[in-house]
C-alpha positions in Angstrom: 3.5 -43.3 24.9 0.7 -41.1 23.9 2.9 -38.1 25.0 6.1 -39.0 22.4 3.1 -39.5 19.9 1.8 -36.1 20.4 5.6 -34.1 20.6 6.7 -36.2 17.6 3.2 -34.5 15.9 3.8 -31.0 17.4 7.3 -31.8 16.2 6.2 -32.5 12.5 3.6 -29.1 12.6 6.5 -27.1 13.4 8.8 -28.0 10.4 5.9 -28.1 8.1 5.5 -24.1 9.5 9.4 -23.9 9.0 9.7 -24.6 5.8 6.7 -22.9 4.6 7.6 -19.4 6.2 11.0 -20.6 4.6 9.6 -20.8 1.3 7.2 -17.8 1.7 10.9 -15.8 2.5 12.2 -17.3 -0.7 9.2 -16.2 -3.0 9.6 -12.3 -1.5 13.0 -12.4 -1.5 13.2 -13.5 -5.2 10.3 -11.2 -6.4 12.1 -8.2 -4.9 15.0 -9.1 -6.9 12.8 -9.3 -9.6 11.6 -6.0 -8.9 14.8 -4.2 -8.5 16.3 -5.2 -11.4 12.7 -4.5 -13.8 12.7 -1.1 -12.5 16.8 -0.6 -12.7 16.2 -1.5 -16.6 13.3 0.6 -17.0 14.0 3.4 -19.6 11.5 5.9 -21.5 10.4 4.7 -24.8 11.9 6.5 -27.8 9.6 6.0 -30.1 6.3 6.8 -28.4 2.8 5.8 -29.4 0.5 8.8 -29.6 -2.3 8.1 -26.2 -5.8 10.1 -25.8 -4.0 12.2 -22.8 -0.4 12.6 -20.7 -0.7 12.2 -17.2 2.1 12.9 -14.7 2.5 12.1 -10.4 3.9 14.5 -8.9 6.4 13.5 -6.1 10.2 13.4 -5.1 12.5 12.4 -8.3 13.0 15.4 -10.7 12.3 15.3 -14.3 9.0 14.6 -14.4 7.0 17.9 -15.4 9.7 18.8 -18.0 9.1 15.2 -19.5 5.6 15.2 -19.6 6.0 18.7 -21.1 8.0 17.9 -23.9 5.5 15.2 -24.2 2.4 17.5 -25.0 4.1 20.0 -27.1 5.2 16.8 -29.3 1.5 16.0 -29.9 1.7 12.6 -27.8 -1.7 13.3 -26.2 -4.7 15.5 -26.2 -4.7 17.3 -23.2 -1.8 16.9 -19.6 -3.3 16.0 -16.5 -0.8 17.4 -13.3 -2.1 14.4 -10.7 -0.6 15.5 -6.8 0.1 19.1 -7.2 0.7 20.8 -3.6 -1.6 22.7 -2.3 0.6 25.4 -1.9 1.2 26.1 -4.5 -1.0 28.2 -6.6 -1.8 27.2 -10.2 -0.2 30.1 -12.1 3.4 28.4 -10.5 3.1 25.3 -11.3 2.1 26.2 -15.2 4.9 28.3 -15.1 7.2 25.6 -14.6 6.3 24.2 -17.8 8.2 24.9 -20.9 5.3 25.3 -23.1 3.1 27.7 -25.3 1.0 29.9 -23.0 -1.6 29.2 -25.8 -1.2 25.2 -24.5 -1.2 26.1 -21.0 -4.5 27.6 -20.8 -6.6 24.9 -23.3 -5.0 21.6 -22.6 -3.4 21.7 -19.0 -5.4 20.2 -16.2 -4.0 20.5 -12.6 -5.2 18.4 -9.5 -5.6 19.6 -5.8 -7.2 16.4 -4.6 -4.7 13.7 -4.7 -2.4 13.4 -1.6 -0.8 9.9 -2.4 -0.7 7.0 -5.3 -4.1 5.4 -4.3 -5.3 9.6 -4.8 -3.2 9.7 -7.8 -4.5 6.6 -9.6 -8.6 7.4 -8.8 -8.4 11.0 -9.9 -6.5 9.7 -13.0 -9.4 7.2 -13.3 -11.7 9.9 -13.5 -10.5 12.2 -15.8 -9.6 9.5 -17.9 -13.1 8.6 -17.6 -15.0 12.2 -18.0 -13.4 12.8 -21.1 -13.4 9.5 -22.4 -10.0 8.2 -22.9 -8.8 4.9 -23.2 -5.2 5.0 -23.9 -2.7 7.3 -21.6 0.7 8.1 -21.2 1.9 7.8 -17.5 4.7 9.4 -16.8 6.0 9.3 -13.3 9.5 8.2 -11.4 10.9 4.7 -13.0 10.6 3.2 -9.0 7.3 4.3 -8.7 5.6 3.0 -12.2 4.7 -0.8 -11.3 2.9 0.3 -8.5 1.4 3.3 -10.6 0.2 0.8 -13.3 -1.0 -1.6 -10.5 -3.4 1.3 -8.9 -5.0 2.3 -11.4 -5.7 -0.9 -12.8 -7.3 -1.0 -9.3 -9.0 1.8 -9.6 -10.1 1.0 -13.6 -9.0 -1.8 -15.4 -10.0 -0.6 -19.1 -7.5 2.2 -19.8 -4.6 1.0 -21.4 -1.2 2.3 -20.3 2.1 3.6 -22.1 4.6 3.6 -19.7 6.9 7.1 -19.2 9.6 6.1 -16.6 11.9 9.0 -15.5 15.0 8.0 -14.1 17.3 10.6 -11.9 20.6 10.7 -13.5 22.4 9.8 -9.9 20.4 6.7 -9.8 22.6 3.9 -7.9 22.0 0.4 -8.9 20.3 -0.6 -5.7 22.6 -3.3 -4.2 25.5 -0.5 -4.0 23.9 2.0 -2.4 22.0 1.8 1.0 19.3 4.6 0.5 18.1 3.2 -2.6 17.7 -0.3 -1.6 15.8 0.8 1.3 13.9 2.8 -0.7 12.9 -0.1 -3.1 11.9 -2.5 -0.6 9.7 0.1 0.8 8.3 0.3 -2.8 7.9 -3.3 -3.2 6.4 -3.9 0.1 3.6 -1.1 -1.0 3.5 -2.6 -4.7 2.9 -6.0 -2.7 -0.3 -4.5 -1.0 -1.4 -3.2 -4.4 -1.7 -6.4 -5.7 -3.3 -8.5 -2.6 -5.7 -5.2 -2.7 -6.6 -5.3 -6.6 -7.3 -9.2 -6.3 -9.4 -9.0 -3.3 -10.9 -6.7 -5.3 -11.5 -8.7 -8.3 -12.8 -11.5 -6.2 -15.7 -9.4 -4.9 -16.7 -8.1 -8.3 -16.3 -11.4 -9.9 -18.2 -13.1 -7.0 -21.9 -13.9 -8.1 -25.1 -12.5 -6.5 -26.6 -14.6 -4.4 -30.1 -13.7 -3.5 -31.5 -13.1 -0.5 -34.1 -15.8 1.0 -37.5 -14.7 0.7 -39.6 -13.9 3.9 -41.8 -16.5 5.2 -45.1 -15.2 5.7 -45.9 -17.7 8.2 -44.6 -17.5 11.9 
């Protein structure tokens, strides 16, 4: 009797763990959908609010130098920061690239050597943001890529406020036709996923209060 009362338990655990994992499923599956379709809409503003600075990730997806180009020479930001630029290649080629005044090349152009990936990308952005005092920056970088680029540095700082510059390749698929791009979504959305677990655990530590340490008996 006390067996059948203890499967019937195990039983009940099992299905509670069922659905649970079933719902869990449900949540991601929908939130990816979610995703998907947010970034599939995604489109560069027309009208764009003047920002403090322009910065731009380098990565696959092309676009996204000329954009942040035509960006600066429109007045849109003070200075260009290049965040993810290969080590290879040597500064003089990657200014060349851009379609702009040699005069604006040389005073408002910034290039960065340091970052190797978007958690790179978003703390060097944090700190030039921060060494020349901006609040406000346009963040131009691959329409796929720009949640997660707004979660890190958010992350990395919470106080700048962020103008959104998503480039979009001109083959782009809608990702439920074709098979590169969904995979290449999910793998997004699994990182942007991270992000966020990351950025809340963070949160939680800096939110948590100090609690101070017992002072030390002098007696034995």
């Amino acid at each position: 009797m006390g067996h059948s009362k203890q499967a019937k338990k195990k039983r009940g655990w099992l299905k509670f763990f069922a659905l649970l994992l079933g719902v869990i499923l449900l949540i991601l599956v929908a939130g990816f959908i979610a995703f998907a379709d947010r970034v599939d809409s995604m489109r560069a503003p027309r009208d764009v609010a003047k920002a403090d600075g322009i910065v731009v990730w380098t990565g696959p997806g092309g676009g996204r130098l000329e954009a942040a180009a035509e960006l600066l020479k429109a007045g849109k930001g003070e200075r260009l920061l290049i965040s993810g630029v290969n080590t290879d290649l040597t500064s003089e080629t990657v200014l060349n690239l851009l379609d702009i005044d040699a005069d604006i090349k040389n005073c408002c152009v910034d290039l960065d050597y340091a970052a190797e990936d978007t958690i790179g990308n978003a703390r060097e952005t944090a700190i030039w943001a921060k060494a020349l005092g901006y609040d406000h920056i346009l963040l131009v970088t691959s329409a796929y890529h720009m949640p997660r680029a707004q979660s890190e540095i958010a992350v990395a700082t919470g106080r700048i406020r962020i103008t959104a510059y998503p480039v979009r390749a001109s083959e782009d698929l809608n990702w439920y036709s074709d098979k590169a791009r969904f995979k290449r979504l999910l793998n997004e959305y699994a990182k942007l996923i991270l992000t966020m677990l990351r950025g809340t655990n963070t949160r939680v530590r800096e939110s948590a209060p100090d609690v101070p340490l017992p002072e030390k008996s002098d007696t034995p």
